[in-house]
C-alpha positions in Angstrom: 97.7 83.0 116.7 95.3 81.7 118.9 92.5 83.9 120.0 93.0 83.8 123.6 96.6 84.7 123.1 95.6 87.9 121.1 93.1 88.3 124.2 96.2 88.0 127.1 98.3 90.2 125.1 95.6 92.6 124.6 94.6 93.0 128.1 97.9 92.8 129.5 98.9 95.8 126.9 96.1 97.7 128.9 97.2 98.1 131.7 101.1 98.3 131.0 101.5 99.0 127.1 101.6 102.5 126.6 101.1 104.3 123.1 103.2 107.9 122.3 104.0 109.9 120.0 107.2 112.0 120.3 109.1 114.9 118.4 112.3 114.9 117.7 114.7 117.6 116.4 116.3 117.6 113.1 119.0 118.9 111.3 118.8 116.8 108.1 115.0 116.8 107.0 113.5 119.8 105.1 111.4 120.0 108.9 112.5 121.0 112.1 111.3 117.7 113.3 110.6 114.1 113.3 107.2 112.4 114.6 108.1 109.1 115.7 105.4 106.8 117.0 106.4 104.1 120.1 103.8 101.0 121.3 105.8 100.2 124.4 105.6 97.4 127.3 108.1 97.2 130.1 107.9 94.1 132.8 109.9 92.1 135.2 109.4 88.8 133.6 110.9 88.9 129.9 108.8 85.9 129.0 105.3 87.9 128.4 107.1 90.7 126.5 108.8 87.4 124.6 105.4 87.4 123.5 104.1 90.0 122.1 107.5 89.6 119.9 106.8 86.6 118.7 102.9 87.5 118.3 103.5 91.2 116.5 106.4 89.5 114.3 108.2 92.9 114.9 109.9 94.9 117.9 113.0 95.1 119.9 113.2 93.3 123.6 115.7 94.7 125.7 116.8 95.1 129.5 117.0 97.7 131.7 119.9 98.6 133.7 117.2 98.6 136.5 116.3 95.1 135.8 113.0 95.6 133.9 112.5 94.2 130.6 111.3 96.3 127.8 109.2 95.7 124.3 108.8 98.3 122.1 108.1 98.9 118.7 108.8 102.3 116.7 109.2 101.2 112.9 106.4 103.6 111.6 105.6 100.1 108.8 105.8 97.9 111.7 103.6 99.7 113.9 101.0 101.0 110.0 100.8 96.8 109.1 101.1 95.1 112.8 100.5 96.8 115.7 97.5 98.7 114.8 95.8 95.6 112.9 96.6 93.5 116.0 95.0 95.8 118.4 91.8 96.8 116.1 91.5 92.9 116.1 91.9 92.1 120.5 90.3 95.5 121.3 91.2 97.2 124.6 88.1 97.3 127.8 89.6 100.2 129.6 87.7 103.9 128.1 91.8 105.4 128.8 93.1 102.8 126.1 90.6 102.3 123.8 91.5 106.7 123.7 94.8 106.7 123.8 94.7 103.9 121.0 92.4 105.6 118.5 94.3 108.9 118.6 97.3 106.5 117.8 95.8 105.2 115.1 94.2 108.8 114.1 98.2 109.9 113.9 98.9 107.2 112.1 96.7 108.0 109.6 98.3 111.3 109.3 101.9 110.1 108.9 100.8 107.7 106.4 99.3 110.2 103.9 102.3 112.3 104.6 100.4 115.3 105.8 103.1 115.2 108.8 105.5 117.2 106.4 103.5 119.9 106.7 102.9 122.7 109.4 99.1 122.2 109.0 99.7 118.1 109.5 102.1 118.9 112.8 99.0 121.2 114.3 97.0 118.5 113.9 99.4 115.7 115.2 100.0 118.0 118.3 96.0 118.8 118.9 95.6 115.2 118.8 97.5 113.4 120.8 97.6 116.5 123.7 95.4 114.5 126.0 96.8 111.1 124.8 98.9 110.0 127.7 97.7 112.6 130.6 100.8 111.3 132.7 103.8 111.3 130.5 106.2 113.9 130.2 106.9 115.9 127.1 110.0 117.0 126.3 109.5 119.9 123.9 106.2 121.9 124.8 103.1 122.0 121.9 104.5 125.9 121.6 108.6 124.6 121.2 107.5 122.4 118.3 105.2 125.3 116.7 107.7 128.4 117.2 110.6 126.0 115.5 108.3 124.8 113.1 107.2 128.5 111.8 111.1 129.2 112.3 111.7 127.0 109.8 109.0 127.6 107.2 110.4 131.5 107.2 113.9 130.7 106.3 112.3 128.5 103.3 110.3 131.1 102.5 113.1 133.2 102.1 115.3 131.3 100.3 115.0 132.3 96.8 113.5 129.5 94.2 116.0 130.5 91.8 119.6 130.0 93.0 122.4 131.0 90.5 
């Protein structure tokens, strides 16, 4: 890639990519819920987005019934080997992203060494990224995620080790 293409993408990511980390419910996993991690752009013109596609090597590009155009990737390996590289590379000027970005990244780091499976690992997760995007809206409060959470590490508790 040329540089000043890193650079474009970088600073246009700045002032409309946003970072997040969610939690969603689950039946199926051994806890209450999943932390998926999103690097998201949304735009008019589907040509720039087109880019950081092609530049990222990874992603989804979509449209909006509303008309905007949408680039997001949430593959935890995709964002681990090429978002995070990519952006530690064509750093961010503004203070709010070059923050939002390292807790990103200090999540990451988390979910990578799989501390996420564990009550201790989804404290940190949710200490973390609580200032992360000031303006976006949560849809299970910090106290949802901890009361199911210590829900569920009861009832495994109390299942006994030994099953006949």
């Amino acid at each position: 890639m040329r540089p000043e293409i890193g650079f474009y993408l970088a600073g246009f990511a700045d002032g409309e990519g946003s970072f997040n980390v969610s939690f969603r419910p689950r039946q199926d996993y051994r806890q209450p819920w999943k932390v998926s991690m999103c690097f998201n752009v949304s735009q008019k013109e589907k040509e720039i987005l087109a880019l950081f596609k092609r530049h990222l090597g990874c992603g989804t590009l979509r449209a909006r019934p509303d008309g905007i155009w949408y680039y997001e990737v949430n593959n935890f390996n995709a964002i681990w080997e090429k978002v995070i590289p990519f952006f530690k590379k064509y750093r961010f000027l503004s203070a709010h992203k070059k923050k939002a970005f390292s807790k990103f990244c200090q999540i990451a780091e988390i979910i990578k060494k799989n501390e996420h499976l564990t009550e201790e690992g989804i404290e940190r997760i949710l200490k973390i990224r609580r200032d992360m995007n000031l303006e976006g809206k949560r849809k299970y409060s910090d106290s949802e995620i901890l009361k199911k959470l210590q829900k569920s590490s009861e009832t495994i508790r109390q299942i006994p080790s030994n099953r006949e």
